[in-house]
N, C-alpha and C positions, 0 to 999 in steps of 0.2 A: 517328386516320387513317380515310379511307373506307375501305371494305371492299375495293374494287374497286383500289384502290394496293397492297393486299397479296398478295393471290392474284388475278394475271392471268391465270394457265392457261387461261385460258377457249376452248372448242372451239368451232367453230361447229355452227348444226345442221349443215349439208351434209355436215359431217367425221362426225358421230356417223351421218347417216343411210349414207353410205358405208360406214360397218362393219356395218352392220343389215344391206345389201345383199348384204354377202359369201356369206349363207346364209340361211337359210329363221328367224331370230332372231326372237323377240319377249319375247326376256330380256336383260336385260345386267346383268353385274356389273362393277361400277367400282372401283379401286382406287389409291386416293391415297398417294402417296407425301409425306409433309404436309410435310416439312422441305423436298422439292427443292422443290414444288411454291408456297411460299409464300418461297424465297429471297427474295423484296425486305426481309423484316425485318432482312435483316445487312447492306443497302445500308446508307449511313450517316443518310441524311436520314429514313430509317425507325427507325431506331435515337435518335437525339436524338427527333426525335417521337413518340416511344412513352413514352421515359423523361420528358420535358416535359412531356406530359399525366400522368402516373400522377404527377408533383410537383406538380405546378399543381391539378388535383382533389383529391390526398391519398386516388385511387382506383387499383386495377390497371388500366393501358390493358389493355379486353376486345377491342380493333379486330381483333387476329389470329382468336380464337374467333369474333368476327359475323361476320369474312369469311368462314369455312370454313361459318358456316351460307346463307351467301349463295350459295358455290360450287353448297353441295348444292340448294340451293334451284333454284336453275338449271337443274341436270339434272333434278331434279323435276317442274319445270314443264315440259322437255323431251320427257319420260315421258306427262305427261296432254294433251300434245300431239299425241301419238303414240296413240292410243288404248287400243289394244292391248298397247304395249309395259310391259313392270315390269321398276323398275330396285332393284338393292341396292347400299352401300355398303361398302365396307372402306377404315378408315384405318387406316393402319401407321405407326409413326414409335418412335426410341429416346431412351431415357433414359441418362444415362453410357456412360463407355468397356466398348466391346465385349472383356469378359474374355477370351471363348472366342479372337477373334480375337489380342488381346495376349498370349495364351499361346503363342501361334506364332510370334508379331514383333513387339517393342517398338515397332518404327517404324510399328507399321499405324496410317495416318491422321493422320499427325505433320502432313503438310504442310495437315490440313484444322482442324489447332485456330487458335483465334482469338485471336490476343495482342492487342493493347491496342485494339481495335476505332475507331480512328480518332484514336487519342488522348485517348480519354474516359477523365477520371477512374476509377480504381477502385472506388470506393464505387458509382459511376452504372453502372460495367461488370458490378456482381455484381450492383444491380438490374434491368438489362434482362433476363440472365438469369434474375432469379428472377420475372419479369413471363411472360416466355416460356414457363418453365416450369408457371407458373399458367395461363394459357390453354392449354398442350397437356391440365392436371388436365381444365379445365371440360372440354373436347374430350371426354376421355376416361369424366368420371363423364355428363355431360349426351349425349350423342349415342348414348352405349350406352345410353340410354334412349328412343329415338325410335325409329317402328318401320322397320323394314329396314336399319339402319345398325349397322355392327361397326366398333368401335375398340380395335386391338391396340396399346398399348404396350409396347414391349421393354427389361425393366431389365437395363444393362449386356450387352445382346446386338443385335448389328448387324440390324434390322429390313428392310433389302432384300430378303431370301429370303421373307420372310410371304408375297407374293403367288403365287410358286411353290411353296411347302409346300401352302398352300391347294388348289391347283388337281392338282400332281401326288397330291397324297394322297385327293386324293376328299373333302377337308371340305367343299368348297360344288359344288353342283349341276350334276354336267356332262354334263347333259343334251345333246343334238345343238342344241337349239333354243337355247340360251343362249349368249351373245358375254361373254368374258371381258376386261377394255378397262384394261389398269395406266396409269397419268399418271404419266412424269416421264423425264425426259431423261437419267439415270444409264443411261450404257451398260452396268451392270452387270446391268440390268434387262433387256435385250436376250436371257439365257436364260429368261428368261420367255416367247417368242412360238415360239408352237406352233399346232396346230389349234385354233382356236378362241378363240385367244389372242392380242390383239392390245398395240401398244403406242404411246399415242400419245403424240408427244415434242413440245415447244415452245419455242422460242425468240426471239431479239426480231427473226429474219430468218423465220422458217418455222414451219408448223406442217405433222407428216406424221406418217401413220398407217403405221408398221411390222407387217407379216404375214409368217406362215412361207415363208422363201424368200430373203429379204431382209436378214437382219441384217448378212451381212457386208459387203451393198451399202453400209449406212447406217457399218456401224461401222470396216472398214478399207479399204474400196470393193476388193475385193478376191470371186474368186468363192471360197466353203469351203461344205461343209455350216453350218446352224445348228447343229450338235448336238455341233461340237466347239469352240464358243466357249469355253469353262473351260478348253481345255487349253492354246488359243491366246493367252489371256489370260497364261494361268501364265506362256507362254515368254516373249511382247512385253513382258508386264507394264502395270500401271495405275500412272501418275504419280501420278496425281488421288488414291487413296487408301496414296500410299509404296509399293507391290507392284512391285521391281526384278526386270526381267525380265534377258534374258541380251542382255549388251553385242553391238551390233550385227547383233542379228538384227529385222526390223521386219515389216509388214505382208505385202512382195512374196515375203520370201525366205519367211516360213513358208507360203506360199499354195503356195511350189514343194515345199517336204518334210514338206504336213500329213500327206499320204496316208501317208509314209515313218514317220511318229509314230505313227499312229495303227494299225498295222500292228505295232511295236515294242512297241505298249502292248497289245496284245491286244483294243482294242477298249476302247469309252468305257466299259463296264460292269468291266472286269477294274481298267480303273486306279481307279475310284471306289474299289473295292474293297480295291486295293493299298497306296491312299492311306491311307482308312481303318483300317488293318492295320498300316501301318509295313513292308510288304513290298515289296522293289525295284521299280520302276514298270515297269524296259524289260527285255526280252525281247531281249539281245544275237543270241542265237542268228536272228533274225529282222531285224539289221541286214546287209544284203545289197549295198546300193551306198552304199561308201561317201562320204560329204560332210562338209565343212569344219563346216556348221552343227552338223550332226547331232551331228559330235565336241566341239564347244562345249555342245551341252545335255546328253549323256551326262557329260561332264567337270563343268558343273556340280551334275549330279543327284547324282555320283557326292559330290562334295566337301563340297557346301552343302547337298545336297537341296532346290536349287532349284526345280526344277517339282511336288515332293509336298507342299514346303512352301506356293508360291500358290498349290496346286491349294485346300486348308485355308484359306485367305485369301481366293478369290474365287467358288470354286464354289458355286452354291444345293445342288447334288445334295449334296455331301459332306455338307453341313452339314446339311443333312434327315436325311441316313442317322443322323449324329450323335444328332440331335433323335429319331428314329426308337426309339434303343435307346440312350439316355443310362447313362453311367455314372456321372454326379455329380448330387446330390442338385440342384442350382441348373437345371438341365439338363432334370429329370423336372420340378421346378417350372416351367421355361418349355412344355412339353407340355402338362401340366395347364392354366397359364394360359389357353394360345390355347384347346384344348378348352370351358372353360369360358365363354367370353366366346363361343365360336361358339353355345354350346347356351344363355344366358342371355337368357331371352323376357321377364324383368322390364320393363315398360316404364311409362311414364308418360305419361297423356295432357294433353292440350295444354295447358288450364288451369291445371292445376298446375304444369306448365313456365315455361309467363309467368308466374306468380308468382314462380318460382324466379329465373327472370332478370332480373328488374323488384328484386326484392331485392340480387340482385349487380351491380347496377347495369350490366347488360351492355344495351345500347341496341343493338337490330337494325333491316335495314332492313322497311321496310312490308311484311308479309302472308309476309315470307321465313321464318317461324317453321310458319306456316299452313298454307304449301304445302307442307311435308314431313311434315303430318300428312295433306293429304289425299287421302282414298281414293272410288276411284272404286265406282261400283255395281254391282255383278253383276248381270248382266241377269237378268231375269224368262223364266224359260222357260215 
């Protein structure tokens, strides 16, 4: 398949110069969400055609991996356009079901597995995934080897939060000058956009850059702070990844009794905490006017532990804090991990690369390998 059938995400300049605009920028860090962002591979005519070719050559279709180097390539060339500007990469994407999540709710992401993918045979359905899964490897060994580019894979841990660990924890550069830019239309990404922090989403009608102020324009068109999206989620709930909020409460009514919640809870910092902890969430004492809703979400907390359980399910902060001060050996392994791949400067230059790829028979497009090796000149003072 062309490269350009797979990953269409594509921005235009005017969009990337728009976010330069916002401030005094001449950095950006981009952060690909690889699975949203490359969604055409589970359309189905991407799917027969992947598996076709890799029968018909007796080769792995590499089309998913030359795309992402094409992506990059693109911004690249965008960068050396821009003269001034320097851009870095981070890819995220997971491997297997998310433990940490499935130990809180069997049902997390039921509705997003893939049963018989169009009615393709099962022998052809295990090979696309294990096609898939070979190009996210190459992704993973080959581009953490190119310079400015990080690629995080997460085994058995839900990879969404990497771009907010990243950034609220201080691993990559937050400096005032630098624009932080996440790619992908998963509104769960939407706690990611803060100062400096932007989120640009795509789709086959729009393409629009989210900034701080804005999230809940884009996500329940509804006015709330940004900073109490996880808790608003907990209650509504997310279809898209199974996370069952509380029966008949929706976008408008919690827009009337966020203030009342977030009062109850002591504030976004104490529930994190409480969450954390296995300690009560609400502060009765601090329920004041009573309402119908309000007794619906108390009644569920109380029975199900409704809102501590999706707070666990969808919040980046909890999950951070988790990652923060792990108490299971797999936990301190996924810390290490990311630590490691951020500090690992091993890289490979260019030659040896086309070699590498000319062997794995990965056929990319013209000069698109070239232009993400190269580097401009530091002036002469």
């Amino acid at each position: 398949m062309h490269p350009s059938s797979i990953i269409s995400y594509y921005p235009s300049y005017s969009i990337l110069d728009g976010i330069l605009s916002q401030s005094n920028y001449n950095e950006m860090n981009i952060y690909l969400d690889v699975k949203n962002i490359a969604q055409t591979i589970f359309m189905e005519h991407a799917i027969v055609n992947i598996v076709e070719s890799s029968l018909k050559t007796k080769r792995v279709d590499t089309s998913i991996f030359a795309s992402m180097i094409s992506f990059l390539a693109f911004h690249k060339l965008y960068s050396i356009k821009r003269q001034n500007l320097k851009i870095k990469y981070f890819l995220f994407f997971e491997t297997g079901k998310s433990f940490y999540h499935l130990n809180v709710d069997k049902k997390y992401k039921v509705n997003r597995r893939i049963d018989d993918l169009y009615g393709l045979e099962r022998e052809k359905r295990e090979y696309f995934f294990e096609i898939v899964q070979r190009n996210l490897k190459f992704m993973e060994s080959a581009l953490n080897r190119i310079p400015d580019i990080k690629v995080i894979r997460m085994e058995n841990l839900e990879a969404d939060f990497i771009p907010y660990y990243l950034i609220t924890r201080n691993l990559v550069d937050r400096r005032p000058n630098v624009a932080h830019v996440i790619y992908s239309n998963d509104h769960d990404l939407y706690q990611d956009v803060m100062d400096d922090v932007y989120l640009f989403s795509k789709s086959a009608q729009t393409k629009k850059v989210i900034k701080k102020g804005e999230v809940f324009k884009n996500y329940l068109k509804e006015n709330i702070p940004d900073e109490y999206l996880s808790l608003v989620m907990s209650v509504v709930g997310d279809p898209g990844d199974s996370v069952d909020g509380i029966k008949g409460i929706g976008g408008k009514t919690v827009a009337k009794i966020i203030d009342q919640l977030v009062t109850m809870v002591d504030g976004m910092e104490s529930l994190y905490e409480n969450v954390l902890n296995d300690k009560p969430i609400f502060d009765l004492s601090k329920y004041t006017e009573p309402n119908k809703y309000i007794d619906l979400i108390i009644q569920e907390e109380k029975e199900n532990k409704r809102i501590s359980r999706n707070m666990k399910l969808v919040s980046f902060e909890v999950l951070s804090r988790f990652l923060d001060s792990p108490i299971k050996t797999e936990m301190i392994d996924k810390r290490k991990y990311i630590h490691e791949i951020l500090n690992n400067n091993s890289l490979t230059t260019l030659e040896p690369m086309k070699e590498v790829m000319n062997k794995l028979n990965i056929f990319l497009q013209e000069d698109s390998l070239e232009t993400l090796y190269f580097k401009k000149e530091e002036p002469i003072c």
